[in-house]
C-alpha positions in Angstrom: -13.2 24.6 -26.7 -12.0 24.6 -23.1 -12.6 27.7 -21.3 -9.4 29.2 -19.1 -10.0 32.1 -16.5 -7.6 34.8 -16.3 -5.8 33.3 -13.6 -4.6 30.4 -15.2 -3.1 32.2 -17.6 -1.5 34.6 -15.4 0.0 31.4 -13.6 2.2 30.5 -17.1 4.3 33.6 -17.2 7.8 31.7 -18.1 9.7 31.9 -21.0 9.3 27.9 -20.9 5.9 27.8 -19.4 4.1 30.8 -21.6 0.7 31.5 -22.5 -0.7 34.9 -23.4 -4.4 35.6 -24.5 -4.7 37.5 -27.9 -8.7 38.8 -28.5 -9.8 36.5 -26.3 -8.2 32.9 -27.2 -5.5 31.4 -25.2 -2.5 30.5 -27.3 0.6 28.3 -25.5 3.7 29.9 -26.9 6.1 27.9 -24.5 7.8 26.2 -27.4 7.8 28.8 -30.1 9.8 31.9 -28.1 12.9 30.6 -30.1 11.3 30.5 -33.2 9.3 33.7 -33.1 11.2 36.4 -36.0 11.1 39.2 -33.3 13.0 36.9 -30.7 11.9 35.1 -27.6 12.7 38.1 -25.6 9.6 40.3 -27.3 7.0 37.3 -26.2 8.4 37.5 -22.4 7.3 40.6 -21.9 3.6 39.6 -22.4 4.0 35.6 -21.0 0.5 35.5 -18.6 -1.0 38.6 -20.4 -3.4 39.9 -22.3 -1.3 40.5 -26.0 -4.4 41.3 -28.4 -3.8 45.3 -28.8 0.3 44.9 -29.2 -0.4 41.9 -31.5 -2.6 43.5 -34.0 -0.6 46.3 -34.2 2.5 44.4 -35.4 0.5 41.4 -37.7 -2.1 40.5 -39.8 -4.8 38.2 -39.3 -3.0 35.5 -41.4 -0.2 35.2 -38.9 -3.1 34.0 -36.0 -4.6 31.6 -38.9 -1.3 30.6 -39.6 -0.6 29.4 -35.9 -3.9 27.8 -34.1 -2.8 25.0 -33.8 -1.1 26.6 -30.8 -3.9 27.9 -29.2 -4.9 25.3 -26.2 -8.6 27.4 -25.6 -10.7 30.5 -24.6 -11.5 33.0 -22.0 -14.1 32.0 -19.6 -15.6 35.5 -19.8 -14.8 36.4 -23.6 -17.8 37.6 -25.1 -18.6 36.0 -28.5 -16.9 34.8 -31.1 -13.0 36.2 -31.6 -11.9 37.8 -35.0 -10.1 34.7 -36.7 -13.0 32.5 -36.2 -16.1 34.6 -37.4 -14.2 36.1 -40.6 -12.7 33.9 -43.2 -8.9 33.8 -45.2 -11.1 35.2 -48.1 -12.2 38.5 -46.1 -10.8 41.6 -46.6 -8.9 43.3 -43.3 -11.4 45.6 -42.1 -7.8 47.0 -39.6 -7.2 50.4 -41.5 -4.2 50.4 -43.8 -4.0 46.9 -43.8 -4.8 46.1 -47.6 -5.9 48.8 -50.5 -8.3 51.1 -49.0 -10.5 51.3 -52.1 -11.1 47.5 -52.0 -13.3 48.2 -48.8 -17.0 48.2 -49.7 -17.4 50.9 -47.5 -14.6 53.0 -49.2 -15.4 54.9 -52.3 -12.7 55.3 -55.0 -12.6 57.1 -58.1 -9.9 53.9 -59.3 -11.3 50.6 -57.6 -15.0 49.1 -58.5 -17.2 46.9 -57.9 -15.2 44.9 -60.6 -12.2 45.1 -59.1 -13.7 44.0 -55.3 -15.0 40.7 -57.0 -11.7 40.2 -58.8 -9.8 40.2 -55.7 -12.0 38.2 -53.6 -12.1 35.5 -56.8 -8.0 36.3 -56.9 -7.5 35.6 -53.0 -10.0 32.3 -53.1 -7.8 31.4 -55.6 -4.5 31.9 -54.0 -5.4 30.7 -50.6 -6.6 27.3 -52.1 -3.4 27.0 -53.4 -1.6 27.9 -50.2 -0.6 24.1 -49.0 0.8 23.6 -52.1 3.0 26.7 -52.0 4.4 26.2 -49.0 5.7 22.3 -49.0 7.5 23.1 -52.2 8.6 25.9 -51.0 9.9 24.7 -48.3 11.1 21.6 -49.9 13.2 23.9 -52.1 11.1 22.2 -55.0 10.4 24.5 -58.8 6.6 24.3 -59.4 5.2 21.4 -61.6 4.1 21.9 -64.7 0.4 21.0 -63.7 0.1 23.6 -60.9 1.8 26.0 -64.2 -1.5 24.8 -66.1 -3.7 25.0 -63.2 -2.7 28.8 -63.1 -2.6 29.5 -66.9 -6.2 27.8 -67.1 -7.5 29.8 -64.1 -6.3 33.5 -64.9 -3.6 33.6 -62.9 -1.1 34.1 -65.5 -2.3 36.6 -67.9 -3.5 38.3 -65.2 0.0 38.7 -63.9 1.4 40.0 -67.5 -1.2 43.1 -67.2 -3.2 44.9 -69.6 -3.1 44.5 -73.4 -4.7 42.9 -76.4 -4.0 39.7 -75.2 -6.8 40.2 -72.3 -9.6 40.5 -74.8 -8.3 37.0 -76.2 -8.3 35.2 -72.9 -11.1 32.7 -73.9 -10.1 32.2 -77.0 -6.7 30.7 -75.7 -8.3 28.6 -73.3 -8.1 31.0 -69.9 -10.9 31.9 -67.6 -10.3 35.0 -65.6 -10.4 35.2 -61.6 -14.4 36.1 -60.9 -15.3 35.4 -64.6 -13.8 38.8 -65.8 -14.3 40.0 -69.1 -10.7 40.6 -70.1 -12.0 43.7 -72.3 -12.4 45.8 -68.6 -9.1 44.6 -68.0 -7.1 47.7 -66.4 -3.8 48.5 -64.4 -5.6 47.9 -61.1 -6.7 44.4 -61.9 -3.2 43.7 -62.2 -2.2 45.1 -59.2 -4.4 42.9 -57.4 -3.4 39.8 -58.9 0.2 40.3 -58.2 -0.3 41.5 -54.7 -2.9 38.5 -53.9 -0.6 36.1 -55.4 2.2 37.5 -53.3 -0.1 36.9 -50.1 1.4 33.4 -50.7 4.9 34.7 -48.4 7.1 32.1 -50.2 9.2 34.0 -52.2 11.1 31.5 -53.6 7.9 29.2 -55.0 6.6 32.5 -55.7 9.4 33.5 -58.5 9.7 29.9 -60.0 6.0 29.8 -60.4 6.5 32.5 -63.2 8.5 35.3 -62.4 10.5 34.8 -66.3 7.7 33.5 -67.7 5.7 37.2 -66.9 8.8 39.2 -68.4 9.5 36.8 -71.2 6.3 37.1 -73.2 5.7 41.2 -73.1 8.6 41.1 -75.5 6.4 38.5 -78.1 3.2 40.2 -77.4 4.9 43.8 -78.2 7.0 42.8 -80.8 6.5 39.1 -81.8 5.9 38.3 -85.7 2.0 36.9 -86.2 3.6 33.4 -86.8 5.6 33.4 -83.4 2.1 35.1 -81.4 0.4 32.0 -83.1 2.7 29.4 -82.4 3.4 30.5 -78.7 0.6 32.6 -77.3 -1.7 29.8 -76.6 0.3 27.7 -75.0 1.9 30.2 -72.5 -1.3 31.5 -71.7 -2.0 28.1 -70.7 0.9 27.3 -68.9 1.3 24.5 -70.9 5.1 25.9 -72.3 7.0 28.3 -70.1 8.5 31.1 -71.6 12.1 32.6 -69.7 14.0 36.2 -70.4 17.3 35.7 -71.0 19.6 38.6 -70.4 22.0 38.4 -68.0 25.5 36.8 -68.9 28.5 35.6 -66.6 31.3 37.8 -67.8 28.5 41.5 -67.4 25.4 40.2 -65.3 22.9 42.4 -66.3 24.4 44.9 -68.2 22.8 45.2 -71.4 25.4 47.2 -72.7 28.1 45.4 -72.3 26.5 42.0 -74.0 28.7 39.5 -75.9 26.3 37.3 -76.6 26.1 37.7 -80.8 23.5 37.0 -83.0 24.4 36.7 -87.0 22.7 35.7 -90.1 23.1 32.6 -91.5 24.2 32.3 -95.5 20.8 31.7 -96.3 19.7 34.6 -94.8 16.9 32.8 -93.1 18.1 32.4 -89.6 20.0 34.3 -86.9 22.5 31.9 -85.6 23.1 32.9 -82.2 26.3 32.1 -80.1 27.4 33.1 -76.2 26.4 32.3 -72.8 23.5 33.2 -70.5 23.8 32.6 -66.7 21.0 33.0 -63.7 17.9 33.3 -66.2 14.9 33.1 -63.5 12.8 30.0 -64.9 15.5 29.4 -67.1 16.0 25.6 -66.1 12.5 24.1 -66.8 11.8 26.8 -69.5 10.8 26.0 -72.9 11.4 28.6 -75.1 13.7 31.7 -74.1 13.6 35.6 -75.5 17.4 36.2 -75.9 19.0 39.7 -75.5 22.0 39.7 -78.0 24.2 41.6 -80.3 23.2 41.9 -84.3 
């Protein structure tokens, strides 16, 4: 890595000639001012200096891994190694406050274990792994395929999403491996509020919501209330990730006003079947979906 001395970087104070050092590494910022989020006017103030203390008080580490490619070198006199290159994406923030305090090894909690610790390191592998993918569909406005769906259902980052229940004691038996090998039976509350918030690391809300978000609120209604035969037919398979299950509630004439519904639902002359009739409108998941739980009038 090419070593710079302070007084080079001094030298490129401009808001089109700007470097600034931040713990230690040199980073040229000369053609990102206009895209920073805070403004390019924020950056001038620091163009030649020394950024590290201001930086880490705004951002987390995964904003500096997110841009080296814009870092051109390092301090002649820095002194070992800086922070984003002996620690890794899997590593939990040591920075207080940063993440769950109880996750820390050095942190004792009467919620978090040692169970939980290996189920979010196991959850965050996971996620950052599946990071590249995120983003260029995000980006490209693209839904998730159904292969990263299975990828997820397979590897526990589906049920794990749904929380607690029966269902986590069954996990092997419909084909799922939980994050860090977990036995689903020591499946709690806090397990599942480490799988959403690790799979929300991601930062691409809209790949984020397409890559589940109905699927997570249409099954709790089959698992809760589902007949044996519909658990049997369609438990499996959304576990897996194989079918995609979507909530539909909300309606064009009331949104999401469950009281006001139109959408009916009346027995057939057999009396074997509802027949169902009405529209639903903005169902998240709704247009690669496979099966639907349907809010409607009796």
């Amino acid at each position: 890595m090419t070593a710079i001395d302070r007084s080079s970087v001094a030298a490129h104070n401009k808001a089109d000639d700007m470097w600034v050092i931040i713990d230690g590494d040199v980073y040229d910022l000369s053609k990102f001012g206009k895209m920073h989020p805070g403004g390019e006017a924020v950056l001038k103030e620091y163009a030649g200096k020394d950024a590290t203390e201001v930086f880490f008080e705004q951002h987390r580490m995964d904003v500096l891994r997110k841009y080296q490619r814009l870092k051109i070198g390092r301090l002649s006199d820095a002194k070992g190694k800086s922070v984003v290159d002996r620690t890794t994406p899997y590593d939990i923030s040591q920075v207080a406050y940063a993440e769950i305090a109880g996750l820390r090894s050095d942190f004792h909690s009467p919620y978090y274990t040692e169970s939980h610790r290996q189920f979010r390191a196991a959850c965050r592998k996971w996620v950052e792994g599946f990071r590249a993918q995120a983003e260029q569909y995000d980006k490209a406005g693209k839904e998730p395929t159904r292969e990263m769906f299975i990828k997820a259902g397979k590897e526990g980052m589906l049920i794990s999403r749904i929380g607690p229940g029966p269902w986590m004691a069954q996990a092997s038996s419909f084909g799922v491996t939980l994050p860090g090998n977990l036995d689903g039976k020591t499946f709690d509350q806090f397990h599942e509020l480490i799988a959403q918030s690790e799979f929300a690391r991601l930062g691409t809300p809209g790949f984020i919501d397409g890559m589940g978000a109905g699927h997570l609120i249409g099954l709790p209604p089959i698992l809760h209330f589902g007949t044996p035969a519909m658990k049997e037919k369609y438990l499996g398979p959304c576990m897996r990730g194989e079918k995609i299950c979507a909530l539909a509630i909300t309606e064009p004439f009331v949104g999401s006003d469950v009281a006001g519904l139109r959408c009916t639902a009346k027995k057939s002359p057999c009396g074997k079947f509802y027949i169902v009739n009405g529209a639903k409108k903005w169902i998240t998941n709704g247009t690669f979906a496979d099966l639907f739980v349907t809010a409607v009038r009796t």
